[in-house]
Residue frames as a rotation matrix with the C-alpha (Angstrom) as fourth column:
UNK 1
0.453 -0.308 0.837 60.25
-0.471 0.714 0.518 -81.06
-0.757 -0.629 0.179 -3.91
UNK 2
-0.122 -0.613 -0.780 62.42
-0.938 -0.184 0.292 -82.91
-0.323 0.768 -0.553 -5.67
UNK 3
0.581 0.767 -0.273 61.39
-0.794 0.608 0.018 -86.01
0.179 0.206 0.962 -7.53
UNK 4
0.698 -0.275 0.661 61.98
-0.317 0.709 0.630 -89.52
-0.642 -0.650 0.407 -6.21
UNK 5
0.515 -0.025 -0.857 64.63
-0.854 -0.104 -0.510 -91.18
-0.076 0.994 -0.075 -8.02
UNK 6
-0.540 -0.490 0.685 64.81
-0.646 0.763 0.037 -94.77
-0.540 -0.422 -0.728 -7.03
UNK 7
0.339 0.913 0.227 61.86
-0.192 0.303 -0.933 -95.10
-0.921 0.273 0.278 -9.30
UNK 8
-0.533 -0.396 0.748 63.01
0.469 0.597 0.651 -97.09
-0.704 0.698 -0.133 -12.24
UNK 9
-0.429 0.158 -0.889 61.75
-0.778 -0.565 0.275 -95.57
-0.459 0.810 0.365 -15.82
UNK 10
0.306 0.650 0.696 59.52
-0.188 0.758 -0.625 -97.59
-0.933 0.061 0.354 -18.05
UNK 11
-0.695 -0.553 0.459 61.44
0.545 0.009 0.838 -99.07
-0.468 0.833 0.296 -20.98
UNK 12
-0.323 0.588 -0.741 60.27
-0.923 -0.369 0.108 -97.31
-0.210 0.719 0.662 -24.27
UNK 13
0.724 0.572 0.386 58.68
-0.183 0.698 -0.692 -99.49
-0.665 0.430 0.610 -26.78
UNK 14
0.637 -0.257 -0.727 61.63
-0.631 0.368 -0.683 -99.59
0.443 0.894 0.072 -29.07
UNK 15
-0.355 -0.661 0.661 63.54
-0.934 0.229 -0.273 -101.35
0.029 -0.714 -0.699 -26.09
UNK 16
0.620 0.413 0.667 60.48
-0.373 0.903 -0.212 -104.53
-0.690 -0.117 0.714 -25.65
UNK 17
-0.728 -0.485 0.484 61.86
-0.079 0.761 0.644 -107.31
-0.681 0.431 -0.592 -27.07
UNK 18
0.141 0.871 -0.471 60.50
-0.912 -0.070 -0.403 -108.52
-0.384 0.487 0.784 -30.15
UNK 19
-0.041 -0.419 0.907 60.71
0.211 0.884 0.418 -111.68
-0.977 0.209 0.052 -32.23
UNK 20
-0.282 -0.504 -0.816 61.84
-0.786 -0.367 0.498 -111.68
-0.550 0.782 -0.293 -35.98
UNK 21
0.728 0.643 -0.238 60.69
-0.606 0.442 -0.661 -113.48
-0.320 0.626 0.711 -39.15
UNK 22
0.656 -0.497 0.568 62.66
0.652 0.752 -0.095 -116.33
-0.380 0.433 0.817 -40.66
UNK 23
0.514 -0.317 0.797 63.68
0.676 -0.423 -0.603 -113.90
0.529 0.849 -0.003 -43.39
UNK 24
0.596 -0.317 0.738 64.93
-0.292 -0.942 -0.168 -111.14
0.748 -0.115 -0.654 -41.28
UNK 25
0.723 -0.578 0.379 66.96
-0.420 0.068 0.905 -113.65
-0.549 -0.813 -0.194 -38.98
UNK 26
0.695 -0.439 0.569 68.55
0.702 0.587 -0.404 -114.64
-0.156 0.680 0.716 -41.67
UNK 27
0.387 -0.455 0.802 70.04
0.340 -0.738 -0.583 -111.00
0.857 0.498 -0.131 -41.70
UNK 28
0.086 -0.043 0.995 70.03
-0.801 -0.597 0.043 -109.68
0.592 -0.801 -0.086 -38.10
UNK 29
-0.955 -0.275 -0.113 70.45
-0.137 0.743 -0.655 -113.46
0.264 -0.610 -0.747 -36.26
UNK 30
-0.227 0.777 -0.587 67.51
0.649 0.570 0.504 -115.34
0.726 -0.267 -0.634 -34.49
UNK 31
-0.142 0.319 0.937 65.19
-0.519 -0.830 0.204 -113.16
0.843 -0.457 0.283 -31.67
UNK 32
0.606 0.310 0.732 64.16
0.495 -0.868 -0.042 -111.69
0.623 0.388 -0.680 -29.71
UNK 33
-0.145 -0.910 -0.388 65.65
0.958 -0.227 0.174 -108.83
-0.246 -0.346 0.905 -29.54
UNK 34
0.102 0.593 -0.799 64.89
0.118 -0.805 -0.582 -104.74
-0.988 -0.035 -0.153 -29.04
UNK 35
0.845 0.044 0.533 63.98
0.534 -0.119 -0.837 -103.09
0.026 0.992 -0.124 -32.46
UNK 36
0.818 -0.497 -0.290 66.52
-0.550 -0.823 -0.142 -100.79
-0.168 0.275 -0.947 -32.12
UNK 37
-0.212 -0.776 0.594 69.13
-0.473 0.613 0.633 -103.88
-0.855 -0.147 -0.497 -32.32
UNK 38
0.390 0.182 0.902 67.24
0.784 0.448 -0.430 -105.40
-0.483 0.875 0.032 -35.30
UNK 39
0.996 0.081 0.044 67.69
0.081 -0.538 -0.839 -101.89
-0.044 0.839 -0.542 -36.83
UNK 40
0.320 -0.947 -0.024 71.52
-0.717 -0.259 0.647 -101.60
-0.619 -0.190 -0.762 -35.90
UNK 41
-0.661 -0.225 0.716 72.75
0.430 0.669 0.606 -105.65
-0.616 0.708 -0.346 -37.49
UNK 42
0.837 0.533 0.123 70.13
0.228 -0.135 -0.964 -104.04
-0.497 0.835 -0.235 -40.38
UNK 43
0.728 -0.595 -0.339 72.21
-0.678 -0.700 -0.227 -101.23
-0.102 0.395 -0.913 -41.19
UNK 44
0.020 -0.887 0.461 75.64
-0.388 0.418 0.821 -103.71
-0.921 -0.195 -0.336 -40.45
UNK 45
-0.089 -0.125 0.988 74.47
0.488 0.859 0.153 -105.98
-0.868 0.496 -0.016 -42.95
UNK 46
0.845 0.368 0.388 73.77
0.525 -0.431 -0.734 -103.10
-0.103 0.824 -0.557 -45.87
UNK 47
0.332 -0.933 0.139 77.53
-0.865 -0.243 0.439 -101.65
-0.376 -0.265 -0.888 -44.68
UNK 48
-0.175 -0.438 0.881 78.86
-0.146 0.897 0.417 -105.13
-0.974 -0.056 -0.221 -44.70
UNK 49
-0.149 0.378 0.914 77.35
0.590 0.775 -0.225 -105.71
-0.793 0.506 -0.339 -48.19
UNK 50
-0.920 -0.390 -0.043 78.26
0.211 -0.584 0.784 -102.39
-0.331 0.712 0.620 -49.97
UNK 51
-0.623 0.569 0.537 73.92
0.777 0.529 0.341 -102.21
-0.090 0.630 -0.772 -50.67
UNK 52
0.492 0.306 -0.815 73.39
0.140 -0.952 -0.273 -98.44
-0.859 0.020 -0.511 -50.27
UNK 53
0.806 0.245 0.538 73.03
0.536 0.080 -0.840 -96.85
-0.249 0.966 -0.067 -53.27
UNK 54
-0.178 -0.979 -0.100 76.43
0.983 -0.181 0.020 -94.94
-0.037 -0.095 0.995 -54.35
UNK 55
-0.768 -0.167 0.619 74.83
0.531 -0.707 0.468 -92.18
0.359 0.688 0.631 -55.79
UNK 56
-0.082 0.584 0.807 71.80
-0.758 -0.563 0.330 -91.41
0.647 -0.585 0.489 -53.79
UNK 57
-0.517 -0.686 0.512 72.43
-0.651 -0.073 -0.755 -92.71
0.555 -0.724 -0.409 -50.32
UNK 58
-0.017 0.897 0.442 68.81
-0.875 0.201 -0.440 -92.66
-0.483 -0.394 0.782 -49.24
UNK 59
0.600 0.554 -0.577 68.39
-0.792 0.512 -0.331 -95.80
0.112 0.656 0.747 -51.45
UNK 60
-0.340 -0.386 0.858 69.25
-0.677 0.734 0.062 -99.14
-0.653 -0.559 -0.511 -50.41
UNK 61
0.267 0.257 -0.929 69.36
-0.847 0.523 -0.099 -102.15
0.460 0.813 0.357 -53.53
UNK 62
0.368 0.069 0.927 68.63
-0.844 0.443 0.302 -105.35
-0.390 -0.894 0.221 -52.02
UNK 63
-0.698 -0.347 -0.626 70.35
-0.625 0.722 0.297 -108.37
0.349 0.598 -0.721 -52.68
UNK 64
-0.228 0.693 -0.684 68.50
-0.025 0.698 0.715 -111.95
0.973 0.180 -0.142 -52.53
UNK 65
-0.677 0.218 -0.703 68.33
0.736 0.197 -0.648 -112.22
-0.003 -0.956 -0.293 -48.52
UNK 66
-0.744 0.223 -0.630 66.88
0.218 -0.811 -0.543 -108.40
-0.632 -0.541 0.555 -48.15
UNK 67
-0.800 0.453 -0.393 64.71
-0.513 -0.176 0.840 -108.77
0.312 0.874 0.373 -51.19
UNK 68
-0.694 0.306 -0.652 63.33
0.578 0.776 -0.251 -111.62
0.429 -0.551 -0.716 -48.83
UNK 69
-0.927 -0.240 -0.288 62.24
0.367 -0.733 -0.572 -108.56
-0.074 -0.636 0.768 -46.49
UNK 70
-0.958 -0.013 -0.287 60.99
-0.132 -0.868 0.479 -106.29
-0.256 0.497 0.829 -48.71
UNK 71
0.183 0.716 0.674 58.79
0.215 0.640 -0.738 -108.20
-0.959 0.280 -0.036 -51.23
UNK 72
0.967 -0.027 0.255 60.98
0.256 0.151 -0.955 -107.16
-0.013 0.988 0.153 -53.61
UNK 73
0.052 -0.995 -0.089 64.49
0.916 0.012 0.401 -106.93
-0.397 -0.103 0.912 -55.29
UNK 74
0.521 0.194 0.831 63.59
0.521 -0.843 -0.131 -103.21
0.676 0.501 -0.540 -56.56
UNK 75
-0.841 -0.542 -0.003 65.94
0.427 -0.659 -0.620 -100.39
0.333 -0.522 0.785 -54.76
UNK 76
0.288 0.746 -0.600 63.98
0.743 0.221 0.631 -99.11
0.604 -0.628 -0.491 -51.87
UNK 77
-0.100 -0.537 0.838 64.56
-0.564 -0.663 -0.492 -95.18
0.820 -0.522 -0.236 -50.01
UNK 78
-0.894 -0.433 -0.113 66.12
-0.020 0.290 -0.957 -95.68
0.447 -0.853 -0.268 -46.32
UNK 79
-0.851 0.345 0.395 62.56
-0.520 -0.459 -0.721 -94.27
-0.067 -0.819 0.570 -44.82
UNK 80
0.262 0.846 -0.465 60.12
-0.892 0.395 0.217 -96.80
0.367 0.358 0.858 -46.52
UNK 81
-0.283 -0.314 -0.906 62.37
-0.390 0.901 -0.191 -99.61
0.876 0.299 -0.378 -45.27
UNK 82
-0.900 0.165 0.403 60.67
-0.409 -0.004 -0.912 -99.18
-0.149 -0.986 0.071 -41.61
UNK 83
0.026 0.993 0.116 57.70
-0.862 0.081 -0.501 -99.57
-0.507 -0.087 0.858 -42.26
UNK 84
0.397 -0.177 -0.901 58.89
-0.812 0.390 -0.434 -102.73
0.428 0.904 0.012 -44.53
UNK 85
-0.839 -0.391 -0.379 61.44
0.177 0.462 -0.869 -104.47
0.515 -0.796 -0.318 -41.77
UNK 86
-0.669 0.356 0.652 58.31
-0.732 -0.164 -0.661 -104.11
-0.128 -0.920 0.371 -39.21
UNK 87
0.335 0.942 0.011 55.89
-0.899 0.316 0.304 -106.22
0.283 -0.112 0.953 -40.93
UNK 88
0.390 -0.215 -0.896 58.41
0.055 0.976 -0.211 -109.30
0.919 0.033 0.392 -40.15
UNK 89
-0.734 -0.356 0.578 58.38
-0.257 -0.643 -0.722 -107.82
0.629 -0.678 0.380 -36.21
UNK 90
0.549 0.825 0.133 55.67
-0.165 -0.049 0.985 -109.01
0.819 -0.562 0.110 -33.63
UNK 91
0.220 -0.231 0.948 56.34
-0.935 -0.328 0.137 -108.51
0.279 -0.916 -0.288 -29.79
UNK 92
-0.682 -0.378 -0.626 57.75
-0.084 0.891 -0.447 -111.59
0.727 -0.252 -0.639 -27.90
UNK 93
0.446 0.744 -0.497 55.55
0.392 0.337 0.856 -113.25
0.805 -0.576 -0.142 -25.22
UNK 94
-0.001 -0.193 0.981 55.96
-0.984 -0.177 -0.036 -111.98
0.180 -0.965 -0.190 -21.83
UNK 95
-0.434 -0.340 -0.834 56.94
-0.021 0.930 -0.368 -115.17
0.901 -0.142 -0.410 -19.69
């Protein structure tokens, strides 16, 4: 049989809204809003701001906002900054 499909999918989890730290709306704008949108204005604002490294890509040198972020102004690889940009990330209230 074929399956129903009026039945509605359950967002993922990177879809929930979330709400954003001071510091990281300072970069990505005020929440909430899905993670995958925080990560998208991330990236914009490291584009926009020329802060990938030239020479090795993976590396991202923060200026004073993104240093905010971090917990530091040290150069930082692309895959450590997840786990970095999440701790200023907590789920929005359900209404």
């Amino acid at each position: 049989m074929a399956a129903n499909t009026t039945t509605k999918k359950k967002p993922s989890a990177f879809m929930k809204p979330v709400q954003v730290s001071e510091a990281l709306a300072e970069i990505v704008g005020k929440g909430p809003m899905a993670r995958t949108e925080v990560t998208k204005k991330l990236w914009d604002y490291i584009k926009k701001n020329k802060l990938q490294d030239p020479k090795n890509k993976r590396n991202i040198n923060p200026d004073a906002k993104l240093a905010k972020v971090f917990g530091s102004s040290a150069s930082i690889d692309m895959f450590k900054m997840t786990s970095k940009v999440s701790k200023h990330l907590k789920e929005a209230e359900a209404r």
